[in-house]
Structures are given as C-alpha cells and as structure tokens.
mmCIF file of the N, C-alpha and C atoms, coordinates in Angstrom:
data_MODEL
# 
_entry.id   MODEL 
# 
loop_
_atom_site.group_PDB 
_atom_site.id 
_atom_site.type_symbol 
_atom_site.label_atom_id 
_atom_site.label_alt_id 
_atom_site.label_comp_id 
_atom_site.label_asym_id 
_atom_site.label_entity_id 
_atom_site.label_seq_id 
_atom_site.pdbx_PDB_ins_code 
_atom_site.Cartn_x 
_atom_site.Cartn_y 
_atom_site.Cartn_z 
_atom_site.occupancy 
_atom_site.B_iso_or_equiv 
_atom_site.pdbx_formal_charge 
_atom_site.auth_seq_id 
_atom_site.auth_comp_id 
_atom_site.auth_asym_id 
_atom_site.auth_atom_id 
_atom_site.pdbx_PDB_model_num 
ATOM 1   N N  . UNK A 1 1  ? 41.607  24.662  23.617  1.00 0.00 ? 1  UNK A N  1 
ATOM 2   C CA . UNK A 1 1  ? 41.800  23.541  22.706  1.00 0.00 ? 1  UNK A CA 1 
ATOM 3   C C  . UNK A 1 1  ? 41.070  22.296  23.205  1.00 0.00 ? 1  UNK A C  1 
ATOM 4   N N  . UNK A 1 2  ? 41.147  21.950  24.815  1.00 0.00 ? 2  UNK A N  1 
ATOM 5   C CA . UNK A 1 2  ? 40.504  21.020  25.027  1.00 0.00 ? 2  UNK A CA 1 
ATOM 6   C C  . UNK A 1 2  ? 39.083  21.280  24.800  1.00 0.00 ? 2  UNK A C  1 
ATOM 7   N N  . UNK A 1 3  ? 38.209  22.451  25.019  1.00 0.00 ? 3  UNK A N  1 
ATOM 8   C CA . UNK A 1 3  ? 37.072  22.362  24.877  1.00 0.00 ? 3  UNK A CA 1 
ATOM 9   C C  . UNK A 1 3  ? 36.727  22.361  23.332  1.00 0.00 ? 3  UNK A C  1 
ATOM 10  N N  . UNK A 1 4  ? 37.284  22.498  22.458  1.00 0.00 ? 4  UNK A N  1 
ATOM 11  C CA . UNK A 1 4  ? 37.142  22.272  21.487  1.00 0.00 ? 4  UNK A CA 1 
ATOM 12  C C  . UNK A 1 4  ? 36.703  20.926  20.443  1.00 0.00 ? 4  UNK A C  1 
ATOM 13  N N  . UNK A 1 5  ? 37.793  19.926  21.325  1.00 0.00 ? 5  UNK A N  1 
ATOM 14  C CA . UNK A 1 5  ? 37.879  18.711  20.816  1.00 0.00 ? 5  UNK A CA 1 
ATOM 15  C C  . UNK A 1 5  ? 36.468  17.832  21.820  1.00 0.00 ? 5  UNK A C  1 
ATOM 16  N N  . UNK A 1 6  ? 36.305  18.077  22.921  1.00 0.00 ? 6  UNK A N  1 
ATOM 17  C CA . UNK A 1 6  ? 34.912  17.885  23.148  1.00 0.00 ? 6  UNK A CA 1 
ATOM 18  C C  . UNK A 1 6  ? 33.776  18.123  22.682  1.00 0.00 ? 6  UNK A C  1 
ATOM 19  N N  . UNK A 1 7  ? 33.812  19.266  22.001  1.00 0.00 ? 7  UNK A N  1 
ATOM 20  C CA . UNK A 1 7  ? 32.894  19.679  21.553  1.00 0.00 ? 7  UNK A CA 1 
ATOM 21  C C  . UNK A 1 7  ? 32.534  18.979  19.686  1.00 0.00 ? 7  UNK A C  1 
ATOM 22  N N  . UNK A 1 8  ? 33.411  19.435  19.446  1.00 0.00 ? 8  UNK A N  1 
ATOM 23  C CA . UNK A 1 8  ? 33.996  18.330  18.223  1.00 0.00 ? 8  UNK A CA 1 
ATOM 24  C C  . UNK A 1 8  ? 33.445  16.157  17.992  1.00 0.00 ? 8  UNK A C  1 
ATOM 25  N N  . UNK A 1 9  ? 33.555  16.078  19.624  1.00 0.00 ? 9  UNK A N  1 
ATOM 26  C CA . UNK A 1 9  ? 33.861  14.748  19.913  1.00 0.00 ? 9  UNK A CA 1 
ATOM 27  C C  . UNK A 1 9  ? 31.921  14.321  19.927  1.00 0.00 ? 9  UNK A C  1 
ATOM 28  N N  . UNK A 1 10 ? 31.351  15.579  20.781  1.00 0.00 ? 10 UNK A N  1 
ATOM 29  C CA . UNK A 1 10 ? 29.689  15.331  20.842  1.00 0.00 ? 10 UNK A CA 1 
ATOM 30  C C  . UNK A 1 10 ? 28.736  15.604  19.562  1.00 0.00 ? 10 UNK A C  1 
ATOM 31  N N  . UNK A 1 11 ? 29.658  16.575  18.769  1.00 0.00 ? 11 UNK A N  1 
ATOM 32  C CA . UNK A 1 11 ? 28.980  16.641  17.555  1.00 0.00 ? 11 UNK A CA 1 
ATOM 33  C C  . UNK A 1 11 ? 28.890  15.066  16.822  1.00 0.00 ? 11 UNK A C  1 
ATOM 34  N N  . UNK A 1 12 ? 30.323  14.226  16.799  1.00 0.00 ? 12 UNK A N  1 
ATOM 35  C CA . UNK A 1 12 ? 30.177  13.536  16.059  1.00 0.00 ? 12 UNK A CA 1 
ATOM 36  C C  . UNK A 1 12 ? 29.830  12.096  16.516  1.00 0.00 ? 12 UNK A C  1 
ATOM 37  N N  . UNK A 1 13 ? 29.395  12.174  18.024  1.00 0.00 ? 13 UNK A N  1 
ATOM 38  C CA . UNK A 1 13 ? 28.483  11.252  18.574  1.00 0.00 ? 13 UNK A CA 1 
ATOM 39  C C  . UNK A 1 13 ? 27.087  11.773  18.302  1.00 0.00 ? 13 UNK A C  1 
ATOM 40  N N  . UNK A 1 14 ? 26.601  12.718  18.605  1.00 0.00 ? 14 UNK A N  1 
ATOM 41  C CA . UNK A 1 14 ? 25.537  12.903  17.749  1.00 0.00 ? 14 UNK A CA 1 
ATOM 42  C C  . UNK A 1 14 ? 25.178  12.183  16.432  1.00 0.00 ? 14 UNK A C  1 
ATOM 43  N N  . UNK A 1 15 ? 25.891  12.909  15.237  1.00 0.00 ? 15 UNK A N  1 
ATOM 44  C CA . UNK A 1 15 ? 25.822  12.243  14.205  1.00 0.00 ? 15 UNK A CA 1 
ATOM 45  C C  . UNK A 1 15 ? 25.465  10.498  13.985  1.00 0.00 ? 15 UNK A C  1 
ATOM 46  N N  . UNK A 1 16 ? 26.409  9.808   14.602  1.00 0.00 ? 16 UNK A N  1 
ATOM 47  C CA . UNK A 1 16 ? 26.525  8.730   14.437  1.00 0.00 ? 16 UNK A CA 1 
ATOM 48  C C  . UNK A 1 16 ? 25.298  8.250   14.882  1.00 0.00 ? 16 UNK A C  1 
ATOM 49  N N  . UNK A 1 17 ? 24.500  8.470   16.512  1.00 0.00 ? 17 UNK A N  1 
ATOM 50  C CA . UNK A 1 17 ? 23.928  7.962   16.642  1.00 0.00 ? 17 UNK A CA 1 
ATOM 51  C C  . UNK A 1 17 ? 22.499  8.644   15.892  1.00 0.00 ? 17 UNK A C  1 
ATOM 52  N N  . UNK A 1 18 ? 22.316  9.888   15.264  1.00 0.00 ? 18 UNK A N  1 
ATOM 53  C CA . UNK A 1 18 ? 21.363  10.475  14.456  1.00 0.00 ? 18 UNK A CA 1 
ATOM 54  C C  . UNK A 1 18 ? 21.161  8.890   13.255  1.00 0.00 ? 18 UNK A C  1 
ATOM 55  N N  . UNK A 1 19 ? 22.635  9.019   12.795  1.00 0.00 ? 19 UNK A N  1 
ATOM 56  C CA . UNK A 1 19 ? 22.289  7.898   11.785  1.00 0.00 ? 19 UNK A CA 1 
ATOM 57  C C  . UNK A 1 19 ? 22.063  6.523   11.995  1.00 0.00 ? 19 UNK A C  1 
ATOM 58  N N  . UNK A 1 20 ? 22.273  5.944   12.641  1.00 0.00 ? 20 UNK A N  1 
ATOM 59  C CA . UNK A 1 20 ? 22.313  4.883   13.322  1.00 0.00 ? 20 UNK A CA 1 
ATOM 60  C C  . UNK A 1 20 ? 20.889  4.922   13.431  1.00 0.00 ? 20 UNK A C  1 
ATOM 61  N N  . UNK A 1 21 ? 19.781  5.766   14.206  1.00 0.00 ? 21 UNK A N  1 
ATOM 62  C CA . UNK A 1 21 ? 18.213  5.938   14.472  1.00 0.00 ? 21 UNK A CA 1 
ATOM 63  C C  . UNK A 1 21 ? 17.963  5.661   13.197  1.00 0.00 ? 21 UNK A C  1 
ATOM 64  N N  . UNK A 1 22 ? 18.307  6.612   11.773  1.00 0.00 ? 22 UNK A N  1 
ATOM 65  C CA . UNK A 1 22 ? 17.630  6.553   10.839  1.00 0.00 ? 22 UNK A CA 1 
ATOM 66  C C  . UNK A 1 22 ? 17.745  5.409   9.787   1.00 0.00 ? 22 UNK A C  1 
ATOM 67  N N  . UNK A 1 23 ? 18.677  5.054   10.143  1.00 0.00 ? 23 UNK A N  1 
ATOM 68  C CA . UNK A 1 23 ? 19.171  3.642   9.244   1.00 0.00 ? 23 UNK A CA 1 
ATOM 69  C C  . UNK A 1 23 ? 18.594  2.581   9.529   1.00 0.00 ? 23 UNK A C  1 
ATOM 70  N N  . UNK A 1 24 ? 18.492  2.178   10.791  1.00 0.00 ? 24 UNK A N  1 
ATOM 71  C CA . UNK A 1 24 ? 17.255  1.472   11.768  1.00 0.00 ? 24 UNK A CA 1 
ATOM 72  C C  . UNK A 1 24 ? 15.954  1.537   11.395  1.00 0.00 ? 24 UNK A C  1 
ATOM 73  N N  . UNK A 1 25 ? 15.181  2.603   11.319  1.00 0.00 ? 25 UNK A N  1 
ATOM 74  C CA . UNK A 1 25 ? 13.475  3.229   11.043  1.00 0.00 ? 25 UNK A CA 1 
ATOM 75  C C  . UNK A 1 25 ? 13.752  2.343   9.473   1.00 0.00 ? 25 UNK A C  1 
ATOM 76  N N  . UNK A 1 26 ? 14.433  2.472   8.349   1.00 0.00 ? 26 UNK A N  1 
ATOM 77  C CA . UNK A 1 26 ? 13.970  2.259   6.951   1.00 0.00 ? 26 UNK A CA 1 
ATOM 78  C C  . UNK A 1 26 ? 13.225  0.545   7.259   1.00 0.00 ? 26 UNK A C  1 
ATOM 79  N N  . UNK A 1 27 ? 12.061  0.815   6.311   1.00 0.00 ? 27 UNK A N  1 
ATOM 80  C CA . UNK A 1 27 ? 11.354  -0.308  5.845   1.00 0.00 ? 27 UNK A CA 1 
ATOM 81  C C  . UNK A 1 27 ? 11.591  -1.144  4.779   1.00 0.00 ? 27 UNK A C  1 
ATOM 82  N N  . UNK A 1 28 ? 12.779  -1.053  4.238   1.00 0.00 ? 28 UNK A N  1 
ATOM 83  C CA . UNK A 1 28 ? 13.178  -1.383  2.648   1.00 0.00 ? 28 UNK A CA 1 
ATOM 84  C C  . UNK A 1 28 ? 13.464  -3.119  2.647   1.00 0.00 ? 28 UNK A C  1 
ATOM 85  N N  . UNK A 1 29 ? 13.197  -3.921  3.891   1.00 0.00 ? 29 UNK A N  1 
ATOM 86  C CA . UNK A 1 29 ? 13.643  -5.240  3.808   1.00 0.00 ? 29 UNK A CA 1 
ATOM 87  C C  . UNK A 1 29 ? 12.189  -5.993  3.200   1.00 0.00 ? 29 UNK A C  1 
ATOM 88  N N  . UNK A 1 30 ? 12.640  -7.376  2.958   1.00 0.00 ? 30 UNK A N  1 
ATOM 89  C CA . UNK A 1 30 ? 11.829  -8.575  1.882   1.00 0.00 ? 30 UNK A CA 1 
ATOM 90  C C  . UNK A 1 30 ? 10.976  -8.963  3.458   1.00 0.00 ? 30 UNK A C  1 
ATOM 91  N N  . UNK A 1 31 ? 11.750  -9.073  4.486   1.00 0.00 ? 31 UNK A N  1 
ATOM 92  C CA . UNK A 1 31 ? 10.877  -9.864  5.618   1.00 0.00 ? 31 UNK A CA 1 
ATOM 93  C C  . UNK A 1 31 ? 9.874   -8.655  6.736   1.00 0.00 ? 31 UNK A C  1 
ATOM 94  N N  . UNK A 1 32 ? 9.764   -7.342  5.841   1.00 0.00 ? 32 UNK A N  1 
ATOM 95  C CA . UNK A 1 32 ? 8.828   -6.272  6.683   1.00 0.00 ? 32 UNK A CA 1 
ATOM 96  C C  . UNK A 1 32 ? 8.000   -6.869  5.892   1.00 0.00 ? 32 UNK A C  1 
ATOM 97  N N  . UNK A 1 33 ? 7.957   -6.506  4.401   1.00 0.00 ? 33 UNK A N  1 
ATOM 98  C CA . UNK A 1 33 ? 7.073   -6.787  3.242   1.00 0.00 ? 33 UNK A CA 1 
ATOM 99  C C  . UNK A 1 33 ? 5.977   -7.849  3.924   1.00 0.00 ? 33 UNK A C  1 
ATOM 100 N N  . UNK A 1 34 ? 6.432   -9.071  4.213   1.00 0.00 ? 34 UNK A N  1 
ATOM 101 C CA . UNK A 1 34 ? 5.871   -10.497 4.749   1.00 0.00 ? 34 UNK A CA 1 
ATOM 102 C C  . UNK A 1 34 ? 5.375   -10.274 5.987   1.00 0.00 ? 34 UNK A C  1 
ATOM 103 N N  . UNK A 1 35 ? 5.713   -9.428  7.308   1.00 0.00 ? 35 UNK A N  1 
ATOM 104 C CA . UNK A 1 35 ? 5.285   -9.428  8.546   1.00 0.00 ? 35 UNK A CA 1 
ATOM 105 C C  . UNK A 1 35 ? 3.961   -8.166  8.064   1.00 0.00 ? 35 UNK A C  1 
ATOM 106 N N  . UNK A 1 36 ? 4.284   -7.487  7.556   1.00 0.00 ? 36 UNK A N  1 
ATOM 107 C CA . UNK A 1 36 ? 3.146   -6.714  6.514   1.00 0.00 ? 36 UNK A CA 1 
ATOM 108 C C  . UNK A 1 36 ? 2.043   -7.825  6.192   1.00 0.00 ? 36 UNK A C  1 
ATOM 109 N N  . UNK A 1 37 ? 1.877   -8.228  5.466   1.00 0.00 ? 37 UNK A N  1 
ATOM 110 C CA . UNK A 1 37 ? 1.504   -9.163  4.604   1.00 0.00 ? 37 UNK A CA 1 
ATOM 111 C C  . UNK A 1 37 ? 0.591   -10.169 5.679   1.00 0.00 ? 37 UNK A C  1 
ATOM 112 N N  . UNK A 1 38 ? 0.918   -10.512 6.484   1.00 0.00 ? 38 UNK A N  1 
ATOM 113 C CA . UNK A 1 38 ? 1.014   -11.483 7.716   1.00 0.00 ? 38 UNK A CA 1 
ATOM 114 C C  . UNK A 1 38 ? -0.490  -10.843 8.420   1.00 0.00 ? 38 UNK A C  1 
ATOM 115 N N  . UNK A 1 39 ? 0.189   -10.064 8.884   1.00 0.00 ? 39 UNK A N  1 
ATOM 116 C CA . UNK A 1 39 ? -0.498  -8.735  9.666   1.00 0.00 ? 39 UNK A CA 1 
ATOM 117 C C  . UNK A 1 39 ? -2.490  -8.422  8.746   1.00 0.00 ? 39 UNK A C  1 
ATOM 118 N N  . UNK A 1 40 ? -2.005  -7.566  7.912   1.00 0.00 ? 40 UNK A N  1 
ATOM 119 C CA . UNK A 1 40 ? -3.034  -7.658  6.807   1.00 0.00 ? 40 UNK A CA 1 
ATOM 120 C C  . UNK A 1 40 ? -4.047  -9.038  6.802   1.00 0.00 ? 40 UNK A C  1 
ATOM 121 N N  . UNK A 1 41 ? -3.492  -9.378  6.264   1.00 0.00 ? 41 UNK A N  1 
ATOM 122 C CA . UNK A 1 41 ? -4.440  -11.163 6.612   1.00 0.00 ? 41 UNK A CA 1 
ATOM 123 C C  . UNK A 1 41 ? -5.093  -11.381 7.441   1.00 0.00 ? 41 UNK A C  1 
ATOM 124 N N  . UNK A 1 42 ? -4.203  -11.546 8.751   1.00 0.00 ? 42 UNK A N  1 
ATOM 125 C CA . UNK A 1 42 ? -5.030  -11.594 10.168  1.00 0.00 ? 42 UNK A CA 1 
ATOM 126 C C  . UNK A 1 42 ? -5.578  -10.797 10.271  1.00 0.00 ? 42 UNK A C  1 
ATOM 127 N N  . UNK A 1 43 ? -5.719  -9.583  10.182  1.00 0.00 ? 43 UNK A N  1 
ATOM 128 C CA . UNK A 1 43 ? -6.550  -8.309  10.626  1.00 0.00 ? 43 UNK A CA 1 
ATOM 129 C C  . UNK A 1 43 ? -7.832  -8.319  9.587   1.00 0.00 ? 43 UNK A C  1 
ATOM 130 N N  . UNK A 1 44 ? -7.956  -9.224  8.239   1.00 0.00 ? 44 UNK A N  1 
ATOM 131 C CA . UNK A 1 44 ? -9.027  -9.267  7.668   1.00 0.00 ? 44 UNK A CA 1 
ATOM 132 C C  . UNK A 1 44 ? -8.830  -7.670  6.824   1.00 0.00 ? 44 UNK A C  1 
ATOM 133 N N  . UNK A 1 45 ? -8.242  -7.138  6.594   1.00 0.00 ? 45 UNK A N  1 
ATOM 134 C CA . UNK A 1 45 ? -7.987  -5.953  5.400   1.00 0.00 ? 45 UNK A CA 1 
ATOM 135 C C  . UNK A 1 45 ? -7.326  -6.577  4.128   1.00 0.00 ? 45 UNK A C  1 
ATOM 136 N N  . UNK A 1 46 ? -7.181  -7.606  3.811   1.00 0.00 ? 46 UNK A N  1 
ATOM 137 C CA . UNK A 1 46 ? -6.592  -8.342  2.390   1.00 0.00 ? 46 UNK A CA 1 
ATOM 138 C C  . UNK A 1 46 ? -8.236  -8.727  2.028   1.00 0.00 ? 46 UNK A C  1 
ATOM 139 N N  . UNK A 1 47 ? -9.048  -9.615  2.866   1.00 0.00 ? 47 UNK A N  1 
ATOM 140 C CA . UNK A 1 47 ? -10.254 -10.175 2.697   1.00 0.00 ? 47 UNK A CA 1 
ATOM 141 C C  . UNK A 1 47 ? -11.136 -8.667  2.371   1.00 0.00 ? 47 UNK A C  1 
ATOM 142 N N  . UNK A 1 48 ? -10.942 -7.613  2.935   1.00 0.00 ? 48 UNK A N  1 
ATOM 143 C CA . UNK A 1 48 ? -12.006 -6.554  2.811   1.00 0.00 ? 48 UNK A CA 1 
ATOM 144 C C  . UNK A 1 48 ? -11.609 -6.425  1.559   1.00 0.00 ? 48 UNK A C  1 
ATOM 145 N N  . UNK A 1 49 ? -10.308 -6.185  1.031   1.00 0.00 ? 49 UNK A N  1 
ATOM 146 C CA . UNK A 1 49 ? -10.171 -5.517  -0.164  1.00 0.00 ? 49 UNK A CA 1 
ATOM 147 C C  . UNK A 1 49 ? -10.539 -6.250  -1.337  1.00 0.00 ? 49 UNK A C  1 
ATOM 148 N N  . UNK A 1 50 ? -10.742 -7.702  -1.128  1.00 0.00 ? 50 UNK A N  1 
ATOM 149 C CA . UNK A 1 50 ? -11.064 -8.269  -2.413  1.00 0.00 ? 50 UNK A CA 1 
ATOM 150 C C  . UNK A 1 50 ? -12.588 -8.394  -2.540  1.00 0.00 ? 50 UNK A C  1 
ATOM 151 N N  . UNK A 1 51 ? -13.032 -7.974  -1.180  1.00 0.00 ? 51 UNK A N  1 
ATOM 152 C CA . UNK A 1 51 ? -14.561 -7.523  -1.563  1.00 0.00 ? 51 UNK A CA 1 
ATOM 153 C C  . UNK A 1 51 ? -14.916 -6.710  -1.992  1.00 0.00 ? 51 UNK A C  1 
ATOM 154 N N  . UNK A 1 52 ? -14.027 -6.053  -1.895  1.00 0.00 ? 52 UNK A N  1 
ATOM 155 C CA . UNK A 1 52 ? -14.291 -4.582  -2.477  1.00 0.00 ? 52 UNK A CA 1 
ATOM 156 C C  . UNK A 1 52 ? -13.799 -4.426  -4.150  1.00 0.00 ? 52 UNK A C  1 
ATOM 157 N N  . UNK A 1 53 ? -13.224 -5.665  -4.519  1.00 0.00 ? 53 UNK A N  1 
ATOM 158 C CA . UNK A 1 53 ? -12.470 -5.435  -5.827  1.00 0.00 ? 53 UNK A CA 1 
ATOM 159 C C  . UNK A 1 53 ? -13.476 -6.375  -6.389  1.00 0.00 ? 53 UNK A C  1 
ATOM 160 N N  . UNK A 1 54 ? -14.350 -7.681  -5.680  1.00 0.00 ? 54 UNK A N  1 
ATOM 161 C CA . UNK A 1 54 ? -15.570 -8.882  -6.396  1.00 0.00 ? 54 UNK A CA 1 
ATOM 162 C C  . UNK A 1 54 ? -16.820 -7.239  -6.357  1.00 0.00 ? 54 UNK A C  1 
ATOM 163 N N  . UNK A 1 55 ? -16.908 -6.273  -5.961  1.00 0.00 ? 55 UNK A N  1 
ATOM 164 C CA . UNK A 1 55 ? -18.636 -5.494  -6.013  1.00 0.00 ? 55 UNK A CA 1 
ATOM 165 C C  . UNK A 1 55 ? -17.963 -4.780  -6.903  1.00 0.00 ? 55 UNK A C  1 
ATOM 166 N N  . UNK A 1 56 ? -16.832 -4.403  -7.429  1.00 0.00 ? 56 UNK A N  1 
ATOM 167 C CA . UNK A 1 56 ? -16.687 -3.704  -8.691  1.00 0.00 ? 56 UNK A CA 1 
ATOM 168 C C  . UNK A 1 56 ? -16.438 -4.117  -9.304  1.00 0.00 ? 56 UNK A C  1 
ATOM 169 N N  . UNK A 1 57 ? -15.735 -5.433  -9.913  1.00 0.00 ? 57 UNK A N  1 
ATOM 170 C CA . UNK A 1 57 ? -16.480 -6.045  -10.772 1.00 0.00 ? 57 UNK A CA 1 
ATOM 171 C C  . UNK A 1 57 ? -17.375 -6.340  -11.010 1.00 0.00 ? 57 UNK A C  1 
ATOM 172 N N  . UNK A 1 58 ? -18.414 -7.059  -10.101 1.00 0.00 ? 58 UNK A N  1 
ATOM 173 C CA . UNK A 1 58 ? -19.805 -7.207  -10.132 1.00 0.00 ? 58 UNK A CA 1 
ATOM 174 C C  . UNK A 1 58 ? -20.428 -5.680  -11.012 1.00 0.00 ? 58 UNK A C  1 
ATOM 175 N N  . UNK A 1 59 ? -19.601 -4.760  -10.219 1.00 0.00 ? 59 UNK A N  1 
ATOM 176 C CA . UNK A 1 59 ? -20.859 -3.616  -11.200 1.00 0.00 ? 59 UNK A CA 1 
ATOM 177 C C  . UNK A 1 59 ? -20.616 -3.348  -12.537 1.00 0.00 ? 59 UNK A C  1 
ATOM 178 N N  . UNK A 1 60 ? -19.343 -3.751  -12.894 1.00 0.00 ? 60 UNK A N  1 
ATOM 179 C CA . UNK A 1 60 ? -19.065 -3.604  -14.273 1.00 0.00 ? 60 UNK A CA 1 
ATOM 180 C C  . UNK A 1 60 ? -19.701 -4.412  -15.082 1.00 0.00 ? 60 UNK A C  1 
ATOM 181 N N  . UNK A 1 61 ? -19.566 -5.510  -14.372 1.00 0.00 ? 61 UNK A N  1 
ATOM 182 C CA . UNK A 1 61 ? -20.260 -6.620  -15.288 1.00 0.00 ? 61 UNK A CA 1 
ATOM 183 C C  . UNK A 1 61 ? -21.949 -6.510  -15.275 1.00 0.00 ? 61 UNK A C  1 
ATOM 184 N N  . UNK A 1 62 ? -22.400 -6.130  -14.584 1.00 0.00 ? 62 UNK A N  1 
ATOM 185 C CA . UNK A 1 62 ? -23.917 -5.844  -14.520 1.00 0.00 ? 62 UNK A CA 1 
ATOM 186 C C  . UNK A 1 62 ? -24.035 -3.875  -15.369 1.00 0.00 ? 62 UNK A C  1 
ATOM 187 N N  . UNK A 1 63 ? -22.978 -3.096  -15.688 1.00 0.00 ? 63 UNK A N  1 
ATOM 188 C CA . UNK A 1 63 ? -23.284 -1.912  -16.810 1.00 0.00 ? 63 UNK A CA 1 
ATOM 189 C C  . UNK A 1 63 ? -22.692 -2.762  -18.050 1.00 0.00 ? 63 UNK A C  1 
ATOM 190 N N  . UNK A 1 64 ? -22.186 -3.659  -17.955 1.00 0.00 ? 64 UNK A N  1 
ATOM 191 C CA . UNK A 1 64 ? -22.412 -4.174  -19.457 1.00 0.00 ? 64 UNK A CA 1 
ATOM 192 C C  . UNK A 1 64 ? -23.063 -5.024  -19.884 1.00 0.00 ? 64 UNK A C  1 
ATOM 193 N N  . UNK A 1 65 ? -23.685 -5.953  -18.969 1.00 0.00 ? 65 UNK A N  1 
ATOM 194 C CA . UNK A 1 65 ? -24.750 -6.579  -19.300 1.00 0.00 ? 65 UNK A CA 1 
ATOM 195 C C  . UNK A 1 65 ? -26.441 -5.668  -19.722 1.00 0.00 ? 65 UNK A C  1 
ATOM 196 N N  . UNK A 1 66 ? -26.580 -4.866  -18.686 1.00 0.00 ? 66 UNK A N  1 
ATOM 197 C CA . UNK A 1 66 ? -27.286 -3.974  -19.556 1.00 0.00 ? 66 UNK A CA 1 
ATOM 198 C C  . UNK A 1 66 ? -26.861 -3.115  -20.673 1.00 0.00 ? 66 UNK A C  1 
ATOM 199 N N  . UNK A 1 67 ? -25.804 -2.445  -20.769 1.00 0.00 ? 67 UNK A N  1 
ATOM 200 C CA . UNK A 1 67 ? -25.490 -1.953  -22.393 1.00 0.00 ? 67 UNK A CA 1 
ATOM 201 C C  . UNK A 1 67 ? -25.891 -3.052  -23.761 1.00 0.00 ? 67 UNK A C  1 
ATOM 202 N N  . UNK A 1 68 ? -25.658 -4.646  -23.037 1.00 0.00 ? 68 UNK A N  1 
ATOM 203 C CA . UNK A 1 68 ? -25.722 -5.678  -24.204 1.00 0.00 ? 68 UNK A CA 1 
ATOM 204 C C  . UNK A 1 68 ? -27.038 -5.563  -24.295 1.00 0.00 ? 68 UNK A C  1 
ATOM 205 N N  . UNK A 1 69 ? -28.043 -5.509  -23.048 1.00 0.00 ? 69 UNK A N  1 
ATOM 206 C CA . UNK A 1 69 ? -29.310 -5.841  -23.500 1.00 0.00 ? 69 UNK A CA 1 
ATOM 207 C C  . UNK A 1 69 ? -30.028 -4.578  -24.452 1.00 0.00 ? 69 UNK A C  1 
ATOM 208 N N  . UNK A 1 70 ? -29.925 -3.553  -23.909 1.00 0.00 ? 70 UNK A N  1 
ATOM 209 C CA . UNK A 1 70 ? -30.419 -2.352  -24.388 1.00 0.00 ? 70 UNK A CA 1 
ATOM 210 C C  . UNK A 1 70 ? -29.754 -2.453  -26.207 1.00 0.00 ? 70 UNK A C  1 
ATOM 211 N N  . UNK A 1 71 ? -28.659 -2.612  -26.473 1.00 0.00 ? 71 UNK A N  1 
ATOM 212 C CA . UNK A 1 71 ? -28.728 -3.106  -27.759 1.00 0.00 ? 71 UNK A CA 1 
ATOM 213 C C  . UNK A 1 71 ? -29.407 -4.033  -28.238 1.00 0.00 ? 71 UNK A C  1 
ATOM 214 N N  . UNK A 1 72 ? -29.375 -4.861  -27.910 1.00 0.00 ? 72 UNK A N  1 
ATOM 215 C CA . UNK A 1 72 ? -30.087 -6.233  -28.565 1.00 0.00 ? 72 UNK A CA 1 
ATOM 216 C C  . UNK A 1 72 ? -31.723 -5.589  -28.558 1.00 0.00 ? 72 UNK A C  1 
ATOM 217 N N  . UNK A 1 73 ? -32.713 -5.083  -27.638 1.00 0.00 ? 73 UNK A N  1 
ATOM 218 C CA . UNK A 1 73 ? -33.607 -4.517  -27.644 1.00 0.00 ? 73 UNK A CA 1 
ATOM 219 C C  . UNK A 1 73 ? -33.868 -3.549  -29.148 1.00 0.00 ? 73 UNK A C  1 
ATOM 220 N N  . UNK A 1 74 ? -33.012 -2.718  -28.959 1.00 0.00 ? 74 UNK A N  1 
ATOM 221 C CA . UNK A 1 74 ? -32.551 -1.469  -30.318 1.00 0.00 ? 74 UNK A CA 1 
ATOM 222 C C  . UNK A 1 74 ? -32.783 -2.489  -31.242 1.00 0.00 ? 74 UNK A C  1 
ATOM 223 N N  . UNK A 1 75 ? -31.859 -3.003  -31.642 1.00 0.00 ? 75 UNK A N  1 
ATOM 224 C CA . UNK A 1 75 ? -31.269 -4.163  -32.804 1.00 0.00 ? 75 UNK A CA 1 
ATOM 225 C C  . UNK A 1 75 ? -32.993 -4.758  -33.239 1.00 0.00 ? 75 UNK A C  1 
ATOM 226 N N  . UNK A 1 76 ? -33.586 -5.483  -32.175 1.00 0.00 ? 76 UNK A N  1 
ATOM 227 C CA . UNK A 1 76 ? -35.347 -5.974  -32.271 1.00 0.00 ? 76 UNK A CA 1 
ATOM 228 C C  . UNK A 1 76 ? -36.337 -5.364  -32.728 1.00 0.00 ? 76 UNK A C  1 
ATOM 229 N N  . UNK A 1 77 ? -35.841 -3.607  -32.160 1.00 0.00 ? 77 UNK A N  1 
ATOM 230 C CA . UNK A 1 77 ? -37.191 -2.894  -32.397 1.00 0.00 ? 77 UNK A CA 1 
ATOM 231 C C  . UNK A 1 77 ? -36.666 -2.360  -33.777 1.00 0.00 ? 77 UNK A C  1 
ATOM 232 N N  . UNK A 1 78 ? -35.092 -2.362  -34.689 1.00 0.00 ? 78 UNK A N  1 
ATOM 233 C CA . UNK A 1 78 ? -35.227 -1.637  -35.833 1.00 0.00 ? 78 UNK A CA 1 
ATOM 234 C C  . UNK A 1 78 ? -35.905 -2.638  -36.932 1.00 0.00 ? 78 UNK A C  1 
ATOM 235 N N  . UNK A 1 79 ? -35.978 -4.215  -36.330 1.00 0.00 ? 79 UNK A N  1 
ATOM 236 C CA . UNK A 1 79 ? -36.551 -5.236  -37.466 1.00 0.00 ? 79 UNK A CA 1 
ATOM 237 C C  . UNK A 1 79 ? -37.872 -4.840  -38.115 1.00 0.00 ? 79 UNK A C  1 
# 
C-alpha cells in the first residue's frame, strides 16, 4: 500500500510539473507579440520585407503600365 501511494504521489508530480513546462512555453500573450515586433525591427527583417512588398509593387505597376501602352499603341494603329 505504501508503495503504491508513492507511486501514485510521482505520477502526479510529474503531471503537474509536465503542465506547468507547457503552460509556460505558450506564446499567446499581447507583450511576446511586441518583444516580437521589437526584435524584427532591430534585426532589419520588417525593413527587408517592405522592400520586398515596394519591388512588387513596382512590378505591377510597370505590367500595367505597359498593358496601358500597348493599348493605346493598338487603339493608334486601328485609326
């Protein structure tokens, strides 16, 4: 019986501290979000990405500036 309730007693220190680890690890708070955020910035990966979001726009806007011209061309040569 006594070894029982020891045994009993480590299972559910286990547990506790199993959960306790995993409850700890979650990222779900407003102030990771921001030390995130923080981080990013300084490291210059917020700045990469909006370069990367100004050359695709840039290319969109330069396949529709030629789609406009290539019409307008069409449009000239059916006069």
């Amino acid at each position: 019986m006594n070894e029982w309730r020891r045994y009993v007693k480590g299972w559910v220190l286990a547990f506790i501290v199993g959960v306790t680890l995993v409850a700890g690890g979650c990222d779900g708070t407003d102030t990771r979000g921001t030390v995130d955020d923080t981080v990013e910035e300084m490291a210059g990966k917020k700045n990469l990405d909006r370069y990367e979001q100004m050359k695709d726009d840039l290319g969109e806007i330069q396949t529709q500036q030629t789609k406009k011209y290539r019409q307008l061309e069409e449009d000239t040569d059916d006069k």
